[in-house]
DRENTORKOL-3810 file (N, C-alpha, C; in nm, 4 decimals):
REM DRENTORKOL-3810
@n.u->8.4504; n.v->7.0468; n.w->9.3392; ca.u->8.5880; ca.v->7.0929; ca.w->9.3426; c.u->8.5896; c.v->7.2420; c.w->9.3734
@n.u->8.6880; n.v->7.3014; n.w->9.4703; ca.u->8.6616; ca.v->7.4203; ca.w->9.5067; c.u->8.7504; c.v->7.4852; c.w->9.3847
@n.u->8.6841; n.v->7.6356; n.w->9.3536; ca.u->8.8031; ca.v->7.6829; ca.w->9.3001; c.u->8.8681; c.v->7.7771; c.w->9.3355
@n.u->9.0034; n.v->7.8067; n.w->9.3420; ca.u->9.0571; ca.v->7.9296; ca.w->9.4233; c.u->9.0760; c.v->8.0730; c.w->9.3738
@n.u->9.0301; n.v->8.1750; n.w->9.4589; ca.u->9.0309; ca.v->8.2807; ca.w->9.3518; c.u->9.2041; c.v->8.3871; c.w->9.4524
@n.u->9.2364; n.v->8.4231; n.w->9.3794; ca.u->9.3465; ca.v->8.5230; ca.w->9.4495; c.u->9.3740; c.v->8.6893; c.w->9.3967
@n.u->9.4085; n.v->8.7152; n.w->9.4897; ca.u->9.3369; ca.v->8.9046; ca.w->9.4987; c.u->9.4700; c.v->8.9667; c.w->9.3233
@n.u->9.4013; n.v->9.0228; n.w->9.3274; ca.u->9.4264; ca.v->9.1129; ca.w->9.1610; c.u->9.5009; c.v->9.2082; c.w->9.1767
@n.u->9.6554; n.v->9.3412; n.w->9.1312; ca.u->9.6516; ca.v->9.4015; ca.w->9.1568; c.u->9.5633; c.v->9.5187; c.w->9.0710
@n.u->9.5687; n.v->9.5716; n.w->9.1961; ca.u->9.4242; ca.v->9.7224; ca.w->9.1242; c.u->9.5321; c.v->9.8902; c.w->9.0833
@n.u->9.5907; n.v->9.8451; n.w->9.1443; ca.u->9.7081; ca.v->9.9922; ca.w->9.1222; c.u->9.8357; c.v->10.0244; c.w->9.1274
@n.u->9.9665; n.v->10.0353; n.w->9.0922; ca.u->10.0699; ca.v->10.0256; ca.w->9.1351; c.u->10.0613; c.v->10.1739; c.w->9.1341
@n.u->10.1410; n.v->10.2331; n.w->9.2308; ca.u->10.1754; ca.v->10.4018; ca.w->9.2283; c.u->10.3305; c.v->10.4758; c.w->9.2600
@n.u->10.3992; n.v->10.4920; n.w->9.1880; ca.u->10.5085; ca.v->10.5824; ca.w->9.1871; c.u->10.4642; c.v->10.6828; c.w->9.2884
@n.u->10.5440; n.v->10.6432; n.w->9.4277; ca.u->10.5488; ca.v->10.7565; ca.w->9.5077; c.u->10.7046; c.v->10.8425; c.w->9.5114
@n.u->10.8248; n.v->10.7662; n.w->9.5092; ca.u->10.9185; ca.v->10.8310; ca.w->9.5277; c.u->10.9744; c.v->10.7335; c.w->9.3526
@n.u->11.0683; n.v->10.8885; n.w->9.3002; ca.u->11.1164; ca.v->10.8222; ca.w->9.1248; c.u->11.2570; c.v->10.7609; c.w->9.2240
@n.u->11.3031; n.v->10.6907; n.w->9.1672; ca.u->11.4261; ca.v->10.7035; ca.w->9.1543; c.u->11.5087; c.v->10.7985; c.w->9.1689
@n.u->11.6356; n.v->10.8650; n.w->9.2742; ca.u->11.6884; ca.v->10.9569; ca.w->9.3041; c.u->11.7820; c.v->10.9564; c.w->9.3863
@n.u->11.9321; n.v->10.9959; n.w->9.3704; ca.u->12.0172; ca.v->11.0215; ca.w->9.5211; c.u->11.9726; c.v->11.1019; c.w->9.6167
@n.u->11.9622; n.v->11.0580; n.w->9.7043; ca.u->11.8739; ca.v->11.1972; ca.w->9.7969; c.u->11.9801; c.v->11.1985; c.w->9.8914
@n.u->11.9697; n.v->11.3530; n.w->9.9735; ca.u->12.0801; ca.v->11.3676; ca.w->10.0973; c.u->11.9819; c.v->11.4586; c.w->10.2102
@n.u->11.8302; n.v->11.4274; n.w->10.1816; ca.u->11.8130; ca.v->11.5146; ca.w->10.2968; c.u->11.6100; c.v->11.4393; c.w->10.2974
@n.u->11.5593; n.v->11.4538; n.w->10.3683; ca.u->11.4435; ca.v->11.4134; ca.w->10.3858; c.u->11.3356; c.v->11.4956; c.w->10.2993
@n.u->11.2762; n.v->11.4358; n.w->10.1788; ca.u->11.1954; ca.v->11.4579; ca.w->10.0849; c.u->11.0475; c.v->11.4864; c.w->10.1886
@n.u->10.9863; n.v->11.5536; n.w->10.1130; ca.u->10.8435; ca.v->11.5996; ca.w->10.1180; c.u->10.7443; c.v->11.4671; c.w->10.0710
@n.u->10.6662; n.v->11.4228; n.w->10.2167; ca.u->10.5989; ca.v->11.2842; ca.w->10.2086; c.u->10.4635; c.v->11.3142; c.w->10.1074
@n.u->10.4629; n.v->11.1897; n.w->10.0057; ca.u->10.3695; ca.v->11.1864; ca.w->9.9290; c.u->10.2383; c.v->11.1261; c.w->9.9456
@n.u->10.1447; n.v->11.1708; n.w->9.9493; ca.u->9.9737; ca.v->11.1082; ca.w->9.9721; c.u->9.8780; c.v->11.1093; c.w->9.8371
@n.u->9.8499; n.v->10.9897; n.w->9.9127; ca.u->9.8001; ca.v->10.8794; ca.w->9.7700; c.u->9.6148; c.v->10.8564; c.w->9.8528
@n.u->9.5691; n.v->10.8051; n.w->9.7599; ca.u->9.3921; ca.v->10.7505; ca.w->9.8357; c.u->9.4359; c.v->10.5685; c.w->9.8008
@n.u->9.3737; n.v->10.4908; n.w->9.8545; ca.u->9.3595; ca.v->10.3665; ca.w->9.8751; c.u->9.2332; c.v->10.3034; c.w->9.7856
@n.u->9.1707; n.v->10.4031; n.w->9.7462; ca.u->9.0714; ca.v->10.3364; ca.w->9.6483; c.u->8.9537; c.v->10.2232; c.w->9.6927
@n.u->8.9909; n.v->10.2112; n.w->9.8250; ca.u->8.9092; ca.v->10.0546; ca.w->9.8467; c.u->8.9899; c.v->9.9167; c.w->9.8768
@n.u->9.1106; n.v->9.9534; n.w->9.8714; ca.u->9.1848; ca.v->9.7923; ca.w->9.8246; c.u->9.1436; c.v->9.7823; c.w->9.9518
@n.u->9.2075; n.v->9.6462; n.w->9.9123; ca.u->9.1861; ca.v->9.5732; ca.w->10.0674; c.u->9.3540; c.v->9.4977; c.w->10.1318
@n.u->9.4405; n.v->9.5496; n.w->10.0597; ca.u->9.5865; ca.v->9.5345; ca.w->10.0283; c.u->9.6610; c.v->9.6200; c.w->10.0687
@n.u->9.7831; n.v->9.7041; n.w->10.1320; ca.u->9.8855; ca.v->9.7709; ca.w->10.0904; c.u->10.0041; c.v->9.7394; c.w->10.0509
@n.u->10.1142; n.v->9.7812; n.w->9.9479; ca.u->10.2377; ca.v->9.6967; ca.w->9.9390; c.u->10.2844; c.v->9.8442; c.w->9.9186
@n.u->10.3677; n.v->9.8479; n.w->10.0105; ca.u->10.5171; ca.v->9.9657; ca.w->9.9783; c.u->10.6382; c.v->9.8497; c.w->9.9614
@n.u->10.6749; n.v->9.9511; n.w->9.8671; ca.u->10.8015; ca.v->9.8567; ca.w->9.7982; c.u->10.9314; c.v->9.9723; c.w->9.7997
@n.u->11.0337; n.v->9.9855; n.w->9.9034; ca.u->11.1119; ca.v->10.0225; ca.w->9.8797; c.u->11.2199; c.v->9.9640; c.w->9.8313
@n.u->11.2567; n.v->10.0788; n.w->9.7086; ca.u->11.4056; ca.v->9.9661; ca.w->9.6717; c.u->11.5266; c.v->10.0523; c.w->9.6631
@n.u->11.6356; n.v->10.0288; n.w->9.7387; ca.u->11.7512; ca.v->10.1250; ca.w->9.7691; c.u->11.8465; c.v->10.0403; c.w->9.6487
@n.u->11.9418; n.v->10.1077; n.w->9.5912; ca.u->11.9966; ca.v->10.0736; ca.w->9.4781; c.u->12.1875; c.v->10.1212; c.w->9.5062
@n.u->12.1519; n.v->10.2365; n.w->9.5417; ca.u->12.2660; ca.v->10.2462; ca.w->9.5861; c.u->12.3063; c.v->10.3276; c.w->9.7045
@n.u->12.4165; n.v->10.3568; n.w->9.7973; ca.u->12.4824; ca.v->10.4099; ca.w->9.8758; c.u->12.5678; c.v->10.4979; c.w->9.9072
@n.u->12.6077; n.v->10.5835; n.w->10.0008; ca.u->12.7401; ca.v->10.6379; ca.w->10.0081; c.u->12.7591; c.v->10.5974; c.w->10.1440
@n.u->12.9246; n.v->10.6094; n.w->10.1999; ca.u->12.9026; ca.v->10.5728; ca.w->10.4147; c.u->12.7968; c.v->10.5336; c.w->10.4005
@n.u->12.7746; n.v->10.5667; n.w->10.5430; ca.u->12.6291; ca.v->10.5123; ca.w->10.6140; c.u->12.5397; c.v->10.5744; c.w->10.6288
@n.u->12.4442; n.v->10.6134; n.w->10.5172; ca.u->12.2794; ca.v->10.6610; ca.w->10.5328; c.u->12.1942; c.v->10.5448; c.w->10.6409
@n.u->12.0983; n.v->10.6536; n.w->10.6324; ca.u->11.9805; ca.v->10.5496; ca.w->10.7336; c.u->11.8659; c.v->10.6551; c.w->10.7020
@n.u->11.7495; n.v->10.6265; n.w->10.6547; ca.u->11.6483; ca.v->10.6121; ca.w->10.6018; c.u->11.5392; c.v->10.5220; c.w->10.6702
@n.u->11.4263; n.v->10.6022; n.w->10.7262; ca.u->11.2732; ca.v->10.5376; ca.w->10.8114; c.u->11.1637; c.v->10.5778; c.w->10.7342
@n.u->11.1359; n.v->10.4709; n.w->10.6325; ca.u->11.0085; ca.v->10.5228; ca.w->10.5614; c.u->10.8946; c.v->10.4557; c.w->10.6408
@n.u->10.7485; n.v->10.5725; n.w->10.6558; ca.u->10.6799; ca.v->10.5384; ca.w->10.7575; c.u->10.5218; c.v->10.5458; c.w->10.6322
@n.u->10.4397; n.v->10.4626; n.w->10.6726; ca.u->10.2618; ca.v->10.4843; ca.w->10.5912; c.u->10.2209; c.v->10.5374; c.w->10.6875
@n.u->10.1343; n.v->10.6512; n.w->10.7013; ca.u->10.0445; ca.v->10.6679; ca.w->10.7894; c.u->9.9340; c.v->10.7056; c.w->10.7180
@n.u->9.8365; n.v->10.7016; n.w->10.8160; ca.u->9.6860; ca.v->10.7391; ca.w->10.7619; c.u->9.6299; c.v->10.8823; c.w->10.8012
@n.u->9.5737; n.v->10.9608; n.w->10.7118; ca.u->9.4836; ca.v->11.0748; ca.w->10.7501; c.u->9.3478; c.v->11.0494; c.w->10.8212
@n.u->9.3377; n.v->11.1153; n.w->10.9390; ca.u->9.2252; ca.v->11.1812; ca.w->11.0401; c.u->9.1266; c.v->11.2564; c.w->10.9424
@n.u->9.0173; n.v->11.2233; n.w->10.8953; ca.u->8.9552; ca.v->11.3506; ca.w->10.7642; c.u->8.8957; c.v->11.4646; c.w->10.8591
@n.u->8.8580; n.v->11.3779; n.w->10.9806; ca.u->8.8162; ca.v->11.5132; ca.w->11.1304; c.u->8.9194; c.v->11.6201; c.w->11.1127
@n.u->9.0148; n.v->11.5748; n.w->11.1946; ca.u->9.1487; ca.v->11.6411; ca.w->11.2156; c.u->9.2426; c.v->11.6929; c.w->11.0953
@n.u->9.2140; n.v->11.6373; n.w->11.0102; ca.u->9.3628; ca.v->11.6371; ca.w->10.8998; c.u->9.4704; c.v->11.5994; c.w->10.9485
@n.u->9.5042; n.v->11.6150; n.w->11.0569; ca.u->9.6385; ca.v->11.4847; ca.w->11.1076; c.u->9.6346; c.v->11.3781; c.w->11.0294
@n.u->9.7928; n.v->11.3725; n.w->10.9981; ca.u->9.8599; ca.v->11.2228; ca.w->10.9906; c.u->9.8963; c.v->11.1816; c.w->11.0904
@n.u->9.8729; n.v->11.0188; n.w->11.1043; ca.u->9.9162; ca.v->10.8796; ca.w->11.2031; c.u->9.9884; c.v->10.8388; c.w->11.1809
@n.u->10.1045; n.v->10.7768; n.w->11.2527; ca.u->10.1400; ca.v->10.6518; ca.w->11.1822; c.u->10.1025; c.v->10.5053; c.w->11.2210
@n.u->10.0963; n.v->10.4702; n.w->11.0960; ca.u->10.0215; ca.v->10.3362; ca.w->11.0446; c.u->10.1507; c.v->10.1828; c.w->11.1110
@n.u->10.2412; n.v->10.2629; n.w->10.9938; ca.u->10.3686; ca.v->10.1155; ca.w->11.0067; c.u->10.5377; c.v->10.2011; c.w->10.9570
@n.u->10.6064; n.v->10.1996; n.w->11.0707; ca.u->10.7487; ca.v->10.2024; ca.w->11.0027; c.u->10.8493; c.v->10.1178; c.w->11.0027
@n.u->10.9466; n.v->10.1241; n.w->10.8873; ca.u->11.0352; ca.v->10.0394; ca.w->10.8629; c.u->11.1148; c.v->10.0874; c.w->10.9659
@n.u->11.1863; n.v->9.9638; n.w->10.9530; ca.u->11.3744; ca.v->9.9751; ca.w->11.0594; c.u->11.4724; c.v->10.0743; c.w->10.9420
@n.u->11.5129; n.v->10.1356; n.w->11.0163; ca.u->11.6366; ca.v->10.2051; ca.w->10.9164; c.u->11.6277; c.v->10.1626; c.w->10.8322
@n.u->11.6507; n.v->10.1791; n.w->10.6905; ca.u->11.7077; ca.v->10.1265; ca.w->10.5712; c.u->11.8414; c.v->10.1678; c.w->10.5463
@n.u->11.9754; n.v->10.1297; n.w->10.5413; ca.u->12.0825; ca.v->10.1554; ca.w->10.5704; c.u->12.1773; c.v->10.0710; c.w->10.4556
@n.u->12.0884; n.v->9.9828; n.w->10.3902; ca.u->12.2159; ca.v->9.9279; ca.w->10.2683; c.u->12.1143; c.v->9.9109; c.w->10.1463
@n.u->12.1833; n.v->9.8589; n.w->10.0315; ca.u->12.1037; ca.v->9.8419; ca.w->9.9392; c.u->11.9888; c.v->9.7222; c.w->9.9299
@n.u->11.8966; n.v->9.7096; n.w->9.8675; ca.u->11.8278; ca.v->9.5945; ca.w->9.8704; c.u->11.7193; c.v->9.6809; c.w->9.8870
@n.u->11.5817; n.v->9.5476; n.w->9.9149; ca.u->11.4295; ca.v->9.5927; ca.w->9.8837; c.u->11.3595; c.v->9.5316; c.w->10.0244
@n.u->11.2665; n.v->9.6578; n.w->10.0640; ca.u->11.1975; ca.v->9.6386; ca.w->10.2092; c.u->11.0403; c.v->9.6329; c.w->10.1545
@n.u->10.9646; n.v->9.5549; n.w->10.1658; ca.u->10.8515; ca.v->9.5739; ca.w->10.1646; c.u->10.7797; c.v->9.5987; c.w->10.2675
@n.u->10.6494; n.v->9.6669; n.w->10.3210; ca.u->10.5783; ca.v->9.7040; ca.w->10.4058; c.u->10.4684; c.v->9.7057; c.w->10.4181
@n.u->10.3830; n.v->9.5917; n.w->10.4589; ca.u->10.2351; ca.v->9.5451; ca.w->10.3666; c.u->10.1299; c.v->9.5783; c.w->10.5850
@n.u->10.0283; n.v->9.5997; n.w->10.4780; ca.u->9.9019; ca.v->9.6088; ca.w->10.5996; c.u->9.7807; c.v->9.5694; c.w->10.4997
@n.u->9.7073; n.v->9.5096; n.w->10.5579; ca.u->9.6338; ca.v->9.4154; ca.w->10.5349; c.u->9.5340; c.v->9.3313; c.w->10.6300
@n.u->9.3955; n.v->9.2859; n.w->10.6599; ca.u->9.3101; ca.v->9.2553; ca.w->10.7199; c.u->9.3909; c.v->9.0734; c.w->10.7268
@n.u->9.4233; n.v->9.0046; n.w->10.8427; ca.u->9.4483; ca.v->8.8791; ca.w->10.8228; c.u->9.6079; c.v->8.8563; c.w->10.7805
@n.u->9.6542; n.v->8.9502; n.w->10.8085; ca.u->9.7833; ca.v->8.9563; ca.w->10.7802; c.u->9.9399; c.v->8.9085; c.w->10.9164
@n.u->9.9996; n.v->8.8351; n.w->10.9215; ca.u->10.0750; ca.v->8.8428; ca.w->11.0936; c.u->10.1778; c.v->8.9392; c.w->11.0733
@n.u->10.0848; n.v->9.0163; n.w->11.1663; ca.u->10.1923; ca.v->9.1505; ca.w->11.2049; c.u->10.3643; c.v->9.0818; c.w->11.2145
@n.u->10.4126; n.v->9.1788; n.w->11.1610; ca.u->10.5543; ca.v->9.1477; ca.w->11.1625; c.u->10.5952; c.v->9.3052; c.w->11.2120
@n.u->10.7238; n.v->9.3371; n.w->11.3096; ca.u->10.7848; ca.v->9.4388; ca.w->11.3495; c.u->10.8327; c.v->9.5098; c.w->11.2344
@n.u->10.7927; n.v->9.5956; n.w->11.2051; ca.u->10.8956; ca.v->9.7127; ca.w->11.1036; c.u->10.8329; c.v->9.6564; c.w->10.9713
@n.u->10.7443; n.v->9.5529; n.w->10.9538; ca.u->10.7320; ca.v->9.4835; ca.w->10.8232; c.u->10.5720; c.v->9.4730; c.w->10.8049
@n.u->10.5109; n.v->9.4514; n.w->10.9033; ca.u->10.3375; ca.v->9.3861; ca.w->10.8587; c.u->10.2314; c.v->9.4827; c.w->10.9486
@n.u->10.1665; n.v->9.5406; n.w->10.9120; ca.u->10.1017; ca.v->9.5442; ca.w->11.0005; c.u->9.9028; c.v->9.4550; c.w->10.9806
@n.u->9.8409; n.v->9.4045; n.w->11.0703; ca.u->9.7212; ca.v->9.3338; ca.w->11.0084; c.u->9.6394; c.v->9.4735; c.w->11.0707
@n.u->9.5953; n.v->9.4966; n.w->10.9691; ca.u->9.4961; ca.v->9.6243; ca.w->11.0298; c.u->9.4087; c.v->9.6509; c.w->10.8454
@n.u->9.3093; n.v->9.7406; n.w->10.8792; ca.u->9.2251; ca.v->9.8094; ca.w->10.7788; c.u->9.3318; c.v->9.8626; c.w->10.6777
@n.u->9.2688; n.v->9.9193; n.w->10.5715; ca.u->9.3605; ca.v->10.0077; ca.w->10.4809; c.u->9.2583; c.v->10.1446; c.w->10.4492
@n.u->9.3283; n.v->10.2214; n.w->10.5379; ca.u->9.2722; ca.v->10.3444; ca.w->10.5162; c.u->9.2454; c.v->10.3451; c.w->10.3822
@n.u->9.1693; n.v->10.4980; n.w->10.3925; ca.u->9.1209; ca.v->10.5419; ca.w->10.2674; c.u->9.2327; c.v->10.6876; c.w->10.2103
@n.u->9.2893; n.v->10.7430; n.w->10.2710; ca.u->9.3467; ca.v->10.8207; ca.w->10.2702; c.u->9.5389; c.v->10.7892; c.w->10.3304
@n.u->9.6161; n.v->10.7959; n.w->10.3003; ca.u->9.7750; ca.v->10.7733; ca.w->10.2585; c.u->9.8305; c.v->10.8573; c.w->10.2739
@n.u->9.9276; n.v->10.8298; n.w->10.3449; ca.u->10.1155; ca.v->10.9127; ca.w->10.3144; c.u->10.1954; c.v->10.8315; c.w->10.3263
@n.u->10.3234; n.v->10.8632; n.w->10.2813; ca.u->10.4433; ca.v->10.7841; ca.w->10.3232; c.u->10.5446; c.v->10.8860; c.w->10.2897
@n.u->10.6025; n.v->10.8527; n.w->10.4110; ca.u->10.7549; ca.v->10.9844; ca.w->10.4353; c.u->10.8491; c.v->10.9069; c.w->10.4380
@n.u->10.9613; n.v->10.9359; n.w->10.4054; ca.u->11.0829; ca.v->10.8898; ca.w->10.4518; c.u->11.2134; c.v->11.0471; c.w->10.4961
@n.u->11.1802; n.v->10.9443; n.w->10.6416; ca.u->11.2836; ca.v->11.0370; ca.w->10.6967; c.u->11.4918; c.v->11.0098; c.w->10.7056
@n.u->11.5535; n.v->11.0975; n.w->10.6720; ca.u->11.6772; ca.v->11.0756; ca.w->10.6973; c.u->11.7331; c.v->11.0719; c.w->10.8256
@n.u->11.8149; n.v->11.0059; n.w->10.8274; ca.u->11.8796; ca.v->11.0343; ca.w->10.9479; c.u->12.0217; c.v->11.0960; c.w->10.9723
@n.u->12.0991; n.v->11.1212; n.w->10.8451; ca.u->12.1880; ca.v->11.1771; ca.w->10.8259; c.u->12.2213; c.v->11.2341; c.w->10.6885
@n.u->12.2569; n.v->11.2666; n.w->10.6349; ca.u->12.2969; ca.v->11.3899; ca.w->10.4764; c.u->12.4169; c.v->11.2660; c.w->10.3936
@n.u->12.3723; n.v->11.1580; n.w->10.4452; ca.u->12.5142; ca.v->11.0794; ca.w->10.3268; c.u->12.3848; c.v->11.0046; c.w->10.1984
@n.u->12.4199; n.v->11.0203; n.w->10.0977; ca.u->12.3263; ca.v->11.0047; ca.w->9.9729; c.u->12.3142; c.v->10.8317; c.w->9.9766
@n.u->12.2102; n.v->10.8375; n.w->9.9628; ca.u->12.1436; ca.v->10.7082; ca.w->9.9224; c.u->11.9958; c.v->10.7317; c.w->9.8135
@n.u->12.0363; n.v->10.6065; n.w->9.7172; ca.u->11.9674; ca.v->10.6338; ca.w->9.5825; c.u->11.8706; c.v->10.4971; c.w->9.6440
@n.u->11.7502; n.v->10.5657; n.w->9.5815; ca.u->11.6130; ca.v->10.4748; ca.w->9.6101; c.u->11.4424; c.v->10.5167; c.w->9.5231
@n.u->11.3789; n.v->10.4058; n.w->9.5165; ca.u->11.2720; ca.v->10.4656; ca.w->9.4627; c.u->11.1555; c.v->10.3999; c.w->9.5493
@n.u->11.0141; n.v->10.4135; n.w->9.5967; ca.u->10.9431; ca.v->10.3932; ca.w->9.6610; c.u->10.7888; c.v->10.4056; c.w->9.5718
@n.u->10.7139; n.v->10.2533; n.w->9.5646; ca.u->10.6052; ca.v->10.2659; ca.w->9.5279; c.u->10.5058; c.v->10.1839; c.w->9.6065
@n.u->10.3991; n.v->10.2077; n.w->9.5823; ca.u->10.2447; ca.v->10.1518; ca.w->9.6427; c.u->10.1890; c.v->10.0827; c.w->9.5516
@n.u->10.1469; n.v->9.9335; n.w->9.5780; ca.u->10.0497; ca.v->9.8513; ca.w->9.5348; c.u->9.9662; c.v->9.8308; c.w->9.6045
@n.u->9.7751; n.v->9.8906; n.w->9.4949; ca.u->9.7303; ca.v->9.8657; ca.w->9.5972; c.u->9.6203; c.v->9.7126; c.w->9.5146
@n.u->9.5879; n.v->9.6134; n.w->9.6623; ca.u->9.5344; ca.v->9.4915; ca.w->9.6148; c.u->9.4102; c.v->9.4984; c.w->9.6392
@n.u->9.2921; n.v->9.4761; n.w->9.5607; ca.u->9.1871; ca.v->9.4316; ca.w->9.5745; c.u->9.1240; c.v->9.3543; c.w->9.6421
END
């Protein structure tokens, strides 16, 4: 009988708290530890008009120190939760999946696209 084993999480990480924001925050970098997983979990909670919000993962160059980008979301523009996973074996999805390595080195920005407040918090799971 086979038995099935399924991946563990190894880290959850508070990148963005909870906050109304009206202008594009300073992107936070995290290390990957090894997983073999990424999960960004954005969750927008609330609104004003019409914000729009592009949170992007990219990876550090350790040559260069440049950041890449890895994977960005589509606008985020109403309330609700976007996840953004990369992962070895994964089907790329547009704005949503990417199947690729998981760096060792992290950022994730979110850029505004306009000054109308939208409340959100943004974290990283990383999977084993």
């Amino acid at each position: 009988e086979e038995i099935m084993s399924y991946p563990t999480v190894a880290k959850s990480i508070p990148l963005f708290a909870s906050a109304a924001r009206t202008a594009t925050p300073t992107a936070v970098d995290f290390v990957s530890e090894g997983a073999s997983g990424l999960f960004v979990v954005i969750d927008c909670t609330a609104k004003a008009a019409t914000p729009s919000v592009v949170f992007t993962v990219q990876l550090r160059d350790t040559t260069s120190g440049k950041l890449v980008d890895l994977l960005a979301s589509a606008a985020v523009t109403t309330t609700g939760t976007t996840t953004l996973r990369v992962g070895r074996g994964l089907v790329a999805a547009t704005n949503l999946t990417v199947n690729d390595m998981v760096p060792n080195e992290l950022s994730v920005k979110a850029v505004h696209g306009d000054t109308d407040s939208i409340t959100y918090t943004v974290s990283a799971i990383l999977v084993v």
